[in-house]
PDB file of the backbone (N, CA, C, O) and the ligand in Angstrom, with CONECT records:
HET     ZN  A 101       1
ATOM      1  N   UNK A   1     -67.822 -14.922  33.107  1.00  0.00           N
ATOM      2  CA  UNK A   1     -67.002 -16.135  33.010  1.00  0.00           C
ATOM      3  C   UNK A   1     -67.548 -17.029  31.904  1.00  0.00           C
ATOM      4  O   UNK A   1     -68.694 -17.477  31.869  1.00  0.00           O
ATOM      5  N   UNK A   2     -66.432 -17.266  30.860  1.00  0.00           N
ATOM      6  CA  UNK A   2     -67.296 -17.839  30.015  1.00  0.00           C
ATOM      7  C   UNK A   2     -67.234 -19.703  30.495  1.00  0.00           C
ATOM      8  O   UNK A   2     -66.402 -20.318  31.162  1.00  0.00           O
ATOM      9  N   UNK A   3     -68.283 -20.079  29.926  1.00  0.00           N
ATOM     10  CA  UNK A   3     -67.909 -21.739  29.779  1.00  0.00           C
ATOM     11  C   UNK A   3     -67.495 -22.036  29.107  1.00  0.00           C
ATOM     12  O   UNK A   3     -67.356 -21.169  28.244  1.00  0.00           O
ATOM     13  N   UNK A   4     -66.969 -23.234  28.793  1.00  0.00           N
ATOM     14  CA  UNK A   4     -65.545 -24.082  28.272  1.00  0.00           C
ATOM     15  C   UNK A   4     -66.212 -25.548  27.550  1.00  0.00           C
ATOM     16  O   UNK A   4     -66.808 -26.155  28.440  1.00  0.00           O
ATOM     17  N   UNK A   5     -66.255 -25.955  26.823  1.00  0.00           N
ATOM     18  CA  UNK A   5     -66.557 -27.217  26.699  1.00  0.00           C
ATOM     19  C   UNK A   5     -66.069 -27.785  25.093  1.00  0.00           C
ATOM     20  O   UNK A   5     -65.705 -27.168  24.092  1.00  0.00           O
ATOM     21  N   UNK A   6     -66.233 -29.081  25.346  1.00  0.00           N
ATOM     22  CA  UNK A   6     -65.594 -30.097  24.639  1.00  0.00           C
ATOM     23  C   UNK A   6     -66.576 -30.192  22.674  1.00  0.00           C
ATOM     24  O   UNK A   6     -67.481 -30.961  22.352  1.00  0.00           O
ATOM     25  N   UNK A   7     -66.003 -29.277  21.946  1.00  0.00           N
ATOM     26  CA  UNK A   7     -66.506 -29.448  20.752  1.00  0.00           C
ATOM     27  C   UNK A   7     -66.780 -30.430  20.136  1.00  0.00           C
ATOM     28  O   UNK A   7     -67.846 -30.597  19.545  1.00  0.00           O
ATOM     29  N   UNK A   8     -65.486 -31.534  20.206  1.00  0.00           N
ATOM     30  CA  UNK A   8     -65.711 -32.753  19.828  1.00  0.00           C
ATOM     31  C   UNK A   8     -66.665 -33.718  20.245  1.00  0.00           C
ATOM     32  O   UNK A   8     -67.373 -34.480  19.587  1.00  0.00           O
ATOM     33  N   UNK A   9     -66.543 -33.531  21.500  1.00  0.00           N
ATOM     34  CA  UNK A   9     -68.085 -34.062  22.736  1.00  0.00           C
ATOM     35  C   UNK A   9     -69.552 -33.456  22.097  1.00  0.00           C
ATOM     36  O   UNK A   9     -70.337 -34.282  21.631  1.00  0.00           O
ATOM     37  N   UNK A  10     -69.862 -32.209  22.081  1.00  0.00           N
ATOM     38  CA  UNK A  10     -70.728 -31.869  21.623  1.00  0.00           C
ATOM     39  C   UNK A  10     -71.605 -32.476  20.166  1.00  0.00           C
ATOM     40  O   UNK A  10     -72.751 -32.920  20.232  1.00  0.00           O
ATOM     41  N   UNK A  11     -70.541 -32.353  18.473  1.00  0.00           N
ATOM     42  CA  UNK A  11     -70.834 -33.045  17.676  1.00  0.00           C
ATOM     43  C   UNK A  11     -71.039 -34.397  18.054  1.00  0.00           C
ATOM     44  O   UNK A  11     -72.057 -34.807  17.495  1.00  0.00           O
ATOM     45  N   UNK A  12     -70.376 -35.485  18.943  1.00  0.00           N
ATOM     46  CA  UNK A  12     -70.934 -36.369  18.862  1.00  0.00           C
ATOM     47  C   UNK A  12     -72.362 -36.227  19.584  1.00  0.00           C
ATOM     48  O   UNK A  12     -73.229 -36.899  19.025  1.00  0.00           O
ATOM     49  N   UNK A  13     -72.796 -35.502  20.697  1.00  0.00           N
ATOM     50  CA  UNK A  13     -73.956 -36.123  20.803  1.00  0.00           C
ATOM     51  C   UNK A  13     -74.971 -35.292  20.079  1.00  0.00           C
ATOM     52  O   UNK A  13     -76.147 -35.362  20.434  1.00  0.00           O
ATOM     53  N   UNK A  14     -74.704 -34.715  19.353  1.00  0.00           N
ATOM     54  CA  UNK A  14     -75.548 -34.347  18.298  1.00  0.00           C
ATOM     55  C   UNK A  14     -75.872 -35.409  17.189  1.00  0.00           C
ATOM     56  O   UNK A  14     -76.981 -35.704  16.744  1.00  0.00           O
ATOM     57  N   UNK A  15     -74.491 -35.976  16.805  1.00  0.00           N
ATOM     58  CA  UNK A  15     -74.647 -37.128  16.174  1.00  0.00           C
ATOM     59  C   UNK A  15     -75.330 -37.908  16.142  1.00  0.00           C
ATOM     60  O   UNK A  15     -76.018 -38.147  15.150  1.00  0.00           O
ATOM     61  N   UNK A  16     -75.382 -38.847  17.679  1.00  0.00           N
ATOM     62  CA  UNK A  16     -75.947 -39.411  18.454  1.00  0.00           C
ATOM     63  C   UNK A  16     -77.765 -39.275  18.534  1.00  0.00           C
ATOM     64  O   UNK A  16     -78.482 -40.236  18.815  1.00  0.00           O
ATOM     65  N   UNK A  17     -78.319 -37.787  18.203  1.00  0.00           N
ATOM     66  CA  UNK A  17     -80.109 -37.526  18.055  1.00  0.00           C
ATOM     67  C   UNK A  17     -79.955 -37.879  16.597  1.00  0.00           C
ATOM     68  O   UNK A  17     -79.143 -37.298  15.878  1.00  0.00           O
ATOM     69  N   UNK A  18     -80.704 -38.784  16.198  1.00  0.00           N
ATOM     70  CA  UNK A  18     -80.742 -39.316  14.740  1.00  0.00           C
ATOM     71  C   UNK A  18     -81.350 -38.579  14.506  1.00  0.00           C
ATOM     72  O   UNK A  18     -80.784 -37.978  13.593  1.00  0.00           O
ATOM     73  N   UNK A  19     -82.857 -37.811  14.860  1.00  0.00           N
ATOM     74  CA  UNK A  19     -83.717 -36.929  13.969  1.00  0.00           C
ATOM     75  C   UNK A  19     -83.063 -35.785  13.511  1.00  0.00           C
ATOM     76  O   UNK A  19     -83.103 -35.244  12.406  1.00  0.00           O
ATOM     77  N   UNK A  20     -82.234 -35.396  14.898  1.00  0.00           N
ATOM     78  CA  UNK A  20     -81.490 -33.592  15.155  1.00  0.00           C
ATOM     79  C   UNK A  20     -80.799 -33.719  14.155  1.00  0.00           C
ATOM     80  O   UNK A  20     -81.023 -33.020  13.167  1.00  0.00           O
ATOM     81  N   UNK A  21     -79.496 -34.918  14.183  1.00  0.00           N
ATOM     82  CA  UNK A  21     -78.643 -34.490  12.921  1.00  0.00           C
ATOM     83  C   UNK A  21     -78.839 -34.761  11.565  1.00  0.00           C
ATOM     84  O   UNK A  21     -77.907 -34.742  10.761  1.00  0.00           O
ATOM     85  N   UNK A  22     -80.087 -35.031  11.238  1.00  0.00           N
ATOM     86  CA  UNK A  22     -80.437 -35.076   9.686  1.00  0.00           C
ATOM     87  C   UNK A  22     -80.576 -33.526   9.264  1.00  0.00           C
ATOM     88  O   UNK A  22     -80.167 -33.108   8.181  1.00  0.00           O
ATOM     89  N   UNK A  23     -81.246 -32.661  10.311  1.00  0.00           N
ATOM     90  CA  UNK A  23     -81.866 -31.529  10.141  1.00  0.00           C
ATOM     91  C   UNK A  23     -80.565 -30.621   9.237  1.00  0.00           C
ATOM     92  O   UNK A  23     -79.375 -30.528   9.535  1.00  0.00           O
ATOM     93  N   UNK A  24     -81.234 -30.086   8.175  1.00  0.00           N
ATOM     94  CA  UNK A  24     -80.155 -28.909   7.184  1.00  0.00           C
ATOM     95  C   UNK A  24     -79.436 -28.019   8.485  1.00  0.00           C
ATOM     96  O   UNK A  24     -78.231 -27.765   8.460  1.00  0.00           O
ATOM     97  N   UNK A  25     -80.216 -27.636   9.477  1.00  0.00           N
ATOM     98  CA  UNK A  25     -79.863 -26.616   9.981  1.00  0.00           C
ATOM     99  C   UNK A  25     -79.321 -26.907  11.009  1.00  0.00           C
ATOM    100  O   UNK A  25     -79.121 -25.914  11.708  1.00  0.00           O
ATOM    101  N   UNK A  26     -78.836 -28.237  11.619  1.00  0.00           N
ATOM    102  CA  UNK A  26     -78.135 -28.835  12.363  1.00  0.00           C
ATOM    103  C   UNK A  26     -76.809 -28.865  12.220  1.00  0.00           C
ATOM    104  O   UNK A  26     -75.991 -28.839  13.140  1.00  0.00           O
ATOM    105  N   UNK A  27     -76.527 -28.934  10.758  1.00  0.00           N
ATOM    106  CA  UNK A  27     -75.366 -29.502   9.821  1.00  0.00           C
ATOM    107  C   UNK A  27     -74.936 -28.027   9.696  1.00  0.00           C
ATOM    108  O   UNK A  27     -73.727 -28.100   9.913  1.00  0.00           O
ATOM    109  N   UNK A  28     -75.217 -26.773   9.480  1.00  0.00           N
ATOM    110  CA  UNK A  28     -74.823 -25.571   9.755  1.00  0.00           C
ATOM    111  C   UNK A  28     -74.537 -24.800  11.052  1.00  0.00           C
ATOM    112  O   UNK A  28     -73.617 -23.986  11.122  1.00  0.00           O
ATOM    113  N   UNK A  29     -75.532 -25.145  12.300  1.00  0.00           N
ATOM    114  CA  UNK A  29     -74.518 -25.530  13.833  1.00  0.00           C
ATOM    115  C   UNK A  29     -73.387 -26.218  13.756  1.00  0.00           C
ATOM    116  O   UNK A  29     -72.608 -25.922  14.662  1.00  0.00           O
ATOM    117  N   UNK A  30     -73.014 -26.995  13.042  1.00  0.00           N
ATOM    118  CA  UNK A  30     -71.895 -28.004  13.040  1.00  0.00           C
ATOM    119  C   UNK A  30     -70.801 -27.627  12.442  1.00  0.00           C
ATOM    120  O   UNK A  30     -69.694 -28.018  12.813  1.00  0.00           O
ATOM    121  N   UNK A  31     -71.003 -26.749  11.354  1.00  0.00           N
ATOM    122  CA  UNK A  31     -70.064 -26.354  10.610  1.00  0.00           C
ATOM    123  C   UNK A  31     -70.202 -24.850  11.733  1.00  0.00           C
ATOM    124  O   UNK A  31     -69.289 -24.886  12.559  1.00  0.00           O
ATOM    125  N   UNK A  32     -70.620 -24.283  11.813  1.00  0.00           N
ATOM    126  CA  UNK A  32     -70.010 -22.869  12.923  1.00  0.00           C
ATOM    127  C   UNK A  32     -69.741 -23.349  13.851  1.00  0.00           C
ATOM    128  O   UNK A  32     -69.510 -22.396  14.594  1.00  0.00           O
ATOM    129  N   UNK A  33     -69.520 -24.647  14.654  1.00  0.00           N
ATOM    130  CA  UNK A  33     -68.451 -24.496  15.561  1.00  0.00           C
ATOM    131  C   UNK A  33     -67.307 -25.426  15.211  1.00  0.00           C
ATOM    132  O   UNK A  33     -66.546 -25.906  16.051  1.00  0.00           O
ATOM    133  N   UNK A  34     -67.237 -25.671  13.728  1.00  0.00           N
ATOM    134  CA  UNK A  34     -66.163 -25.885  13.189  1.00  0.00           C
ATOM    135  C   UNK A  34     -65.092 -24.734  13.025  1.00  0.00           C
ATOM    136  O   UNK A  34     -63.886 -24.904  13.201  1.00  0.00           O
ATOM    137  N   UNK A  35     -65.672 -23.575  12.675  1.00  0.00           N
ATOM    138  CA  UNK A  35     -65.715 -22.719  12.172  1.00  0.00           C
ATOM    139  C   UNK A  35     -64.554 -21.812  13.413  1.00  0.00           C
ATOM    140  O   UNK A  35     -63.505 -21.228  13.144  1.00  0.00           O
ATOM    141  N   UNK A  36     -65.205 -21.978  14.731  1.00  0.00           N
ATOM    142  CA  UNK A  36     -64.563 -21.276  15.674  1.00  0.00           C
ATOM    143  C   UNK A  36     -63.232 -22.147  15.898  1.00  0.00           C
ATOM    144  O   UNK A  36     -62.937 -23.336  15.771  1.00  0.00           O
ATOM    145  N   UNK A  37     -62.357 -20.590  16.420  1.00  0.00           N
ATOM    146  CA  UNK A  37     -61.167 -20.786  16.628  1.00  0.00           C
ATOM    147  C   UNK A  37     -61.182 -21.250  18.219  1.00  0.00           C
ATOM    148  O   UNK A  37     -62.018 -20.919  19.060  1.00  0.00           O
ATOM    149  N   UNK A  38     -59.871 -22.225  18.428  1.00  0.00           N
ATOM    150  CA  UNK A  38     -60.152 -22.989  19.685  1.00  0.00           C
ATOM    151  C   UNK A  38     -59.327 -22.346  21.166  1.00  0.00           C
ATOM    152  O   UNK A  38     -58.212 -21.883  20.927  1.00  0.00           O
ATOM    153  N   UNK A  39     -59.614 -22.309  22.095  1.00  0.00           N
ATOM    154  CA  UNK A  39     -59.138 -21.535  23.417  1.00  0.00           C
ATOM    155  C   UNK A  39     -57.907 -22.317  23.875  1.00  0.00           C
ATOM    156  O   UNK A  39     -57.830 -23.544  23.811  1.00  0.00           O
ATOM    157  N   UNK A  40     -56.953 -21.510  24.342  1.00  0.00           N
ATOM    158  CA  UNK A  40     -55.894 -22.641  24.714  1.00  0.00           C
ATOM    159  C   UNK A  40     -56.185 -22.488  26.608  1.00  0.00           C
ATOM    160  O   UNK A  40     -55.676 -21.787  27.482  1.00  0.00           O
ATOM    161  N   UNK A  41     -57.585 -23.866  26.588  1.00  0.00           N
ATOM    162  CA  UNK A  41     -58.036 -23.397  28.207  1.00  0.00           C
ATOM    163  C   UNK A  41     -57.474 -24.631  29.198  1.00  0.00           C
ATOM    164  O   UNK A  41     -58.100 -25.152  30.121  1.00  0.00           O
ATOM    165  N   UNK A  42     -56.187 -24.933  28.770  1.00  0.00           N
ATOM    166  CA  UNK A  42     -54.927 -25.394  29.614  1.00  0.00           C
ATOM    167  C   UNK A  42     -54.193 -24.447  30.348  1.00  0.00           C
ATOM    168  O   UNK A  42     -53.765 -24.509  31.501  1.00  0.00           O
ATOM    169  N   UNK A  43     -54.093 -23.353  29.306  1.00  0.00           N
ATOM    170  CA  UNK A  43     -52.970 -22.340  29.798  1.00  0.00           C
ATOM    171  C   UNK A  43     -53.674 -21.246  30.167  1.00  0.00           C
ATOM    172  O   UNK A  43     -53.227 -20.156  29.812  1.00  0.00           O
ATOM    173  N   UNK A  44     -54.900 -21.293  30.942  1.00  0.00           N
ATOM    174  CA  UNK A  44     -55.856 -20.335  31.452  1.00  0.00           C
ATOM    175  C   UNK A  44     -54.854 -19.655  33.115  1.00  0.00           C
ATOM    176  O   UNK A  44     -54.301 -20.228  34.054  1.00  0.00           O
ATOM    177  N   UNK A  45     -54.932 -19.110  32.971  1.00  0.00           N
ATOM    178  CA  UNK A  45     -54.540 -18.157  34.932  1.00  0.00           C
ATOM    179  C   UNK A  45     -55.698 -16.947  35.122  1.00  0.00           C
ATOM    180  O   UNK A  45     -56.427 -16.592  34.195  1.00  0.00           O
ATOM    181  N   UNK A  46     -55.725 -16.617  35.900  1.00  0.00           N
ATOM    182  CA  UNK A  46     -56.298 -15.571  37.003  1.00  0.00           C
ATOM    183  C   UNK A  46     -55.398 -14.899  37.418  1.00  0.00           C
ATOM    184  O   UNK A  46     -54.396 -15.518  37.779  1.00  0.00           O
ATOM    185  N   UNK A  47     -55.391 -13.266  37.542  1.00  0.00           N
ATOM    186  CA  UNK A  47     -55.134 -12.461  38.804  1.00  0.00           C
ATOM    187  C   UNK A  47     -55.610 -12.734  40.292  1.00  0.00           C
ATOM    188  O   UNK A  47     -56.610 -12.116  40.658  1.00  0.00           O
ATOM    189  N   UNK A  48     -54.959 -13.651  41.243  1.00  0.00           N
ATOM    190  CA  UNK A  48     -55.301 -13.359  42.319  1.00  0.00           C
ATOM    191  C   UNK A  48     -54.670 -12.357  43.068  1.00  0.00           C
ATOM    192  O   UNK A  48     -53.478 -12.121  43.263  1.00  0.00           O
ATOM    193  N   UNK A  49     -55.968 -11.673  43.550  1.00  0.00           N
ATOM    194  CA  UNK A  49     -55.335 -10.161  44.786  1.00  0.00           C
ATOM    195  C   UNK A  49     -55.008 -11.275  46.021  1.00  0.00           C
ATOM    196  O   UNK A  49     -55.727 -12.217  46.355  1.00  0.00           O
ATOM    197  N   UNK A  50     -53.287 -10.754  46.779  1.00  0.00           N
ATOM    198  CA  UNK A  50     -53.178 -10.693  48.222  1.00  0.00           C
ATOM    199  C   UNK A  50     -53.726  -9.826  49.197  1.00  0.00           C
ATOM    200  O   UNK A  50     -54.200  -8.719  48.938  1.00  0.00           O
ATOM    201  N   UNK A  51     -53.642 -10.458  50.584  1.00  0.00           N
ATOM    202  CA  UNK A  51     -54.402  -9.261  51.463  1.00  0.00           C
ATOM    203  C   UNK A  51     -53.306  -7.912  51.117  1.00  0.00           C
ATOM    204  O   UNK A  51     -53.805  -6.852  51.495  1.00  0.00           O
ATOM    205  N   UNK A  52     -52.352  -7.800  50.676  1.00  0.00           N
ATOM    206  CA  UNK A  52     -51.163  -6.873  50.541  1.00  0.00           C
ATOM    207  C   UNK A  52     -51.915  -5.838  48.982  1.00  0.00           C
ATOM    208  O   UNK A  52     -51.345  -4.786  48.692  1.00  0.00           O
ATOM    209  N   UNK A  53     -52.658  -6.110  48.480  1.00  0.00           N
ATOM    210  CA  UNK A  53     -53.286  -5.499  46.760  1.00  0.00           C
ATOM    211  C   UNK A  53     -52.141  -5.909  46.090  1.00  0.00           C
ATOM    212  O   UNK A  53     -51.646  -4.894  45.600  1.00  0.00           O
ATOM    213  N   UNK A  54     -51.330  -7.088  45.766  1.00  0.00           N
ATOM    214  CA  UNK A  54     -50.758  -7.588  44.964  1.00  0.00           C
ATOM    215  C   UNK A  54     -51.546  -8.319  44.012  1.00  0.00           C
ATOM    216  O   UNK A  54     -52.424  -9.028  44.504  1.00  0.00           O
ATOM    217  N   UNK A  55     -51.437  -8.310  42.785  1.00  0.00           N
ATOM    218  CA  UNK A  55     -51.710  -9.407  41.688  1.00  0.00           C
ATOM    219  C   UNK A  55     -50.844 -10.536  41.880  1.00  0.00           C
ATOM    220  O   UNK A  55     -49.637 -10.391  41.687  1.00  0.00           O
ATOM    221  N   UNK A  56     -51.378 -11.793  42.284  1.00  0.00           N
ATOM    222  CA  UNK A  56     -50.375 -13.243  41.213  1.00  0.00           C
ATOM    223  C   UNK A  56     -50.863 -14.129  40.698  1.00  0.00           C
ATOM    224  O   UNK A  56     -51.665 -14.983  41.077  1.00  0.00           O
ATOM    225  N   UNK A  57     -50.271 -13.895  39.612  1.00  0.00           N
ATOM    226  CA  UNK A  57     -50.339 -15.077  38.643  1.00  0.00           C
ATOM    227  C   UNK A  57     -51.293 -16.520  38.997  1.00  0.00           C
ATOM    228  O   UNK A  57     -50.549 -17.420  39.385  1.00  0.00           O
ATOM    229  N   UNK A  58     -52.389 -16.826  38.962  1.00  0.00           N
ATOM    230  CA  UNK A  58     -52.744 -18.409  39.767  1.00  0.00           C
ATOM    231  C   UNK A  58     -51.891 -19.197  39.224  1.00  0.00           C
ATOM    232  O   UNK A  58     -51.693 -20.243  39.843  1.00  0.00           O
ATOM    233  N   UNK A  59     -51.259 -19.024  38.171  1.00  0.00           N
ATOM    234  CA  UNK A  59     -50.368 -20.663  37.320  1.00  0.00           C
ATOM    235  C   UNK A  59     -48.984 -20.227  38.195  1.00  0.00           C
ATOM    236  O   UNK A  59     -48.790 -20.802  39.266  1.00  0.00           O
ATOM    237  N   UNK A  60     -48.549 -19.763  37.980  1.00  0.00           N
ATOM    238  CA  UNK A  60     -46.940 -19.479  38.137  1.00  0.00           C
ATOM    239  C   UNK A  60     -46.209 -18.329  39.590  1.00  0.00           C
ATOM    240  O   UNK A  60     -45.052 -18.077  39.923  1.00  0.00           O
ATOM    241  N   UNK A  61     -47.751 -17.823  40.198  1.00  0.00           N
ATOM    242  CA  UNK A  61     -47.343 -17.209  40.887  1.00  0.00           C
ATOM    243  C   UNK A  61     -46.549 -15.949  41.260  1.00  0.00           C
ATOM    244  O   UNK A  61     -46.132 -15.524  42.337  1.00  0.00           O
ATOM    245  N   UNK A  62     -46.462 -15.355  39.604  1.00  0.00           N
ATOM    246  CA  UNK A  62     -45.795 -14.266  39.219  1.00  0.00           C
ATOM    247  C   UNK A  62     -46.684 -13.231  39.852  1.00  0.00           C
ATOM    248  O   UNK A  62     -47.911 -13.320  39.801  1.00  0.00           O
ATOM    249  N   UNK A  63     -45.915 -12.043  40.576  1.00  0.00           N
ATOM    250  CA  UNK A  63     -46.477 -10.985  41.030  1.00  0.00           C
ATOM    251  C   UNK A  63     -46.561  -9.619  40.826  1.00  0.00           C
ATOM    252  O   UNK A  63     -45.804  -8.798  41.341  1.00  0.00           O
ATOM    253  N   UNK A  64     -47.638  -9.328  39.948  1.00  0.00           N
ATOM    254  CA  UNK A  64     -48.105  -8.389  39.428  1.00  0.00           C
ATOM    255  C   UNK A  64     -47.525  -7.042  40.173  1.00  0.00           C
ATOM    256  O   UNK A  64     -48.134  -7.016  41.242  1.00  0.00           O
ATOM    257  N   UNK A  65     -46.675  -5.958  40.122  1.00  0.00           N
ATOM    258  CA  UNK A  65     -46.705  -4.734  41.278  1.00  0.00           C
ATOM    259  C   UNK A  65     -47.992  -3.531  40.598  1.00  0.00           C
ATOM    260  O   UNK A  65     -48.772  -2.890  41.302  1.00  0.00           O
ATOM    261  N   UNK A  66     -47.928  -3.491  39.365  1.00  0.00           N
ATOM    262  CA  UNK A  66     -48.683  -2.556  38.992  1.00  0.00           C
ATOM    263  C   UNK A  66     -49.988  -2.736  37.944  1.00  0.00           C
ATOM    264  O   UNK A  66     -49.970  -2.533  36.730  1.00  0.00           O
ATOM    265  N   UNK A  67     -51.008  -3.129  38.683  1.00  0.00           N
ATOM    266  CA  UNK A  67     -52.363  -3.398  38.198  1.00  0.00           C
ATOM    267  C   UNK A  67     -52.888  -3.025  36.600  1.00  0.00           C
ATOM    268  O   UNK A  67     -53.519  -3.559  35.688  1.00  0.00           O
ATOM    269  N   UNK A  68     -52.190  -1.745  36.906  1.00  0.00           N
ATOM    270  CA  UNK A  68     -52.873  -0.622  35.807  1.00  0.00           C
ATOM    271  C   UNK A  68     -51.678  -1.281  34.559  1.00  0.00           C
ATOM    272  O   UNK A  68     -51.579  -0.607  33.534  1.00  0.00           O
ATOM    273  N   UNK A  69     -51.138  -2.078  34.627  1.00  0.00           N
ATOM    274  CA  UNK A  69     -49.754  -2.686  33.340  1.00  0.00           C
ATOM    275  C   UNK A  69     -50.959  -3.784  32.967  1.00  0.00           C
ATOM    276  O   UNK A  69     -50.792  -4.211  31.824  1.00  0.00           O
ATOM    277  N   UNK A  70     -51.780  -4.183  33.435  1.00  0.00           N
ATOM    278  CA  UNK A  70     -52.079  -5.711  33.446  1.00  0.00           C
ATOM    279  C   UNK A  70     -52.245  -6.036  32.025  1.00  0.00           C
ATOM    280  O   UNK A  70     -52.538  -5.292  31.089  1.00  0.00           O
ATOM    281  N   UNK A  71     -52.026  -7.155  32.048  1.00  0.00           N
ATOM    282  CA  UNK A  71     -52.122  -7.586  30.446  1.00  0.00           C
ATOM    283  C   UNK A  71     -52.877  -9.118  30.260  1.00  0.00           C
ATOM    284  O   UNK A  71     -52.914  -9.898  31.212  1.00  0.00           O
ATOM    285  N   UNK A  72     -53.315  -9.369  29.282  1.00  0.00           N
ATOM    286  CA  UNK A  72     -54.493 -10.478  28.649  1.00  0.00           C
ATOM    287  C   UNK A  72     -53.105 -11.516  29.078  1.00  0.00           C
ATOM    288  O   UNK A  72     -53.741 -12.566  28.989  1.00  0.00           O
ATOM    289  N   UNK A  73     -52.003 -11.880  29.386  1.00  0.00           N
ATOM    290  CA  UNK A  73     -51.445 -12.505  29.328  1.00  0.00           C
ATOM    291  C   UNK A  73     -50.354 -12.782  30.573  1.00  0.00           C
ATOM    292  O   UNK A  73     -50.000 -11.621  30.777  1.00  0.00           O
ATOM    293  N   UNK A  74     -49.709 -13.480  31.394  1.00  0.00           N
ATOM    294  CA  UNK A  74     -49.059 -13.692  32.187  1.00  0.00           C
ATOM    295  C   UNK A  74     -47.692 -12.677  31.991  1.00  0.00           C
ATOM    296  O   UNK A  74     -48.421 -11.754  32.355  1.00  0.00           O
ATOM    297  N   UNK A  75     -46.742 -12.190  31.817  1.00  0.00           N
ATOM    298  CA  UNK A  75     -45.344 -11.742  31.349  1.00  0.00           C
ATOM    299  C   UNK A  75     -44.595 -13.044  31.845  1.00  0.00           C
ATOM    300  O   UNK A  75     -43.670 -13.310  31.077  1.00  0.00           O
ATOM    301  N   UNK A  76     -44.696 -13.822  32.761  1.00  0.00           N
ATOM    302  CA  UNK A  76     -43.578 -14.727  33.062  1.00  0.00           C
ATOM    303  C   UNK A  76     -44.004 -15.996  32.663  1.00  0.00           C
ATOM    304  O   UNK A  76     -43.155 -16.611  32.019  1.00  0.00           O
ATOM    305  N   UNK A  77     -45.553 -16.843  32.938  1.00  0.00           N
ATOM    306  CA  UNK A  77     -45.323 -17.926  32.179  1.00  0.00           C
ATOM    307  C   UNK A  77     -46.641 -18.032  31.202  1.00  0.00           C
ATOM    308  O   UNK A  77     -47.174 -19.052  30.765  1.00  0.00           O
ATOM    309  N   UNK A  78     -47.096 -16.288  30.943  1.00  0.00           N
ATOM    310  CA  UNK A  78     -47.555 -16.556  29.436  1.00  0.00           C
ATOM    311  C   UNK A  78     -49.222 -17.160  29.408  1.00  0.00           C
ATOM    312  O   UNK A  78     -49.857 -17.463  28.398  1.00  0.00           O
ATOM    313  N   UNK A  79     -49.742 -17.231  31.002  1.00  0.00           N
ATOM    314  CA  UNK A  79     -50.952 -18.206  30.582  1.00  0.00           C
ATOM    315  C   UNK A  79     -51.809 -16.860  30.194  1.00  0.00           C
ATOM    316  O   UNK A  79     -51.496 -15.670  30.192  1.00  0.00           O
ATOM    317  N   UNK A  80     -53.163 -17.632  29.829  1.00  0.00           N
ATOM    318  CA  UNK A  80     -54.173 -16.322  29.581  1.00  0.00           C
ATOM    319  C   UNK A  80     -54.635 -16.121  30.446  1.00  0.00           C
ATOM    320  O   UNK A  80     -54.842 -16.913  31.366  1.00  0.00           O
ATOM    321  N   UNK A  81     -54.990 -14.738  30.371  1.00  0.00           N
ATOM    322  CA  UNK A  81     -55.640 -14.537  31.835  1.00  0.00           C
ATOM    323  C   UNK A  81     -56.947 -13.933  31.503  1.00  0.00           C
ATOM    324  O   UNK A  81     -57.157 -13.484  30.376  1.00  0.00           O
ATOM    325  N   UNK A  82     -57.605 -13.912  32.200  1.00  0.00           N
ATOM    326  CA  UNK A  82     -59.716 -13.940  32.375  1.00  0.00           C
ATOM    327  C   UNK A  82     -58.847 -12.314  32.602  1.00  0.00           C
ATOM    328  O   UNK A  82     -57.880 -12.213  33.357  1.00  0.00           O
ATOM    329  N   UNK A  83     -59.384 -11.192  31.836  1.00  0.00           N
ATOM    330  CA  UNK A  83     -59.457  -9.977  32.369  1.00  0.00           C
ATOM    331  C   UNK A  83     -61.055  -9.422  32.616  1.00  0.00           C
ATOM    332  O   UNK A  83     -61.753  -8.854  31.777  1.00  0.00           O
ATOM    333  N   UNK A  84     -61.423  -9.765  34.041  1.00  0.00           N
ATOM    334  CA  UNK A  84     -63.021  -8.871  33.403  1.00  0.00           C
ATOM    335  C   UNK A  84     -63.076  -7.596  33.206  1.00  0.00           C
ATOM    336  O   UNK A  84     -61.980  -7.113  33.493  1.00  0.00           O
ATOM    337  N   UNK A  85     -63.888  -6.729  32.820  1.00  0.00           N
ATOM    338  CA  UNK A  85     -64.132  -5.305  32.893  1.00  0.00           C
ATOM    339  C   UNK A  85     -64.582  -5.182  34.262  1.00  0.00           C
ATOM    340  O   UNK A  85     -64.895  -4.080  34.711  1.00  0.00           O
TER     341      UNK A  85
HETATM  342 ZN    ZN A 101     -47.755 -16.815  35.317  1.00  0.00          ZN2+
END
């Protein structure tokens, strides 16, 4: 499960350590997570299993019949979905 957090939050309190953000190599942390592309972790869902071995959707409640179709993505309202291995 990955963690989630606030980039913009982060640079500032980096900002915020006067010694940290003078550092050359601070300012290159800063620019690589400029750098990263951003998660759309609004539109996050889960597969939840019923006691029945159904998949649904946690956002929308859409119900999965066949596991082995599953996809990085909802089919009905599209959120992302956490696939683990
Ligand atoms: Zn859905």
């Amino acid at each position: 499960m990955n963690k989630y957090i606030d980039a913009d939050e982060l640079k500032e309190k980096i900002a915020q350590q006067k010694l940290l953000s003078r550092e050359p190599a601070t300012k290159r942390i800063v620019e690589i997570i400029n750098s990263l592309p951003s998660t759309d972790v609004e539109n996050r869902g889960e597969w939840i299993e019923d006691c029945y071995g159904y998949n649904h959707c946690s956002k929308c409640g859409y119900e999965m019949d066949h596991m082995e179709e599953v996809t990085p993505f909802c089919p009905h309202c599209g959120a992302n979905m956490e696939v683990s291995e």
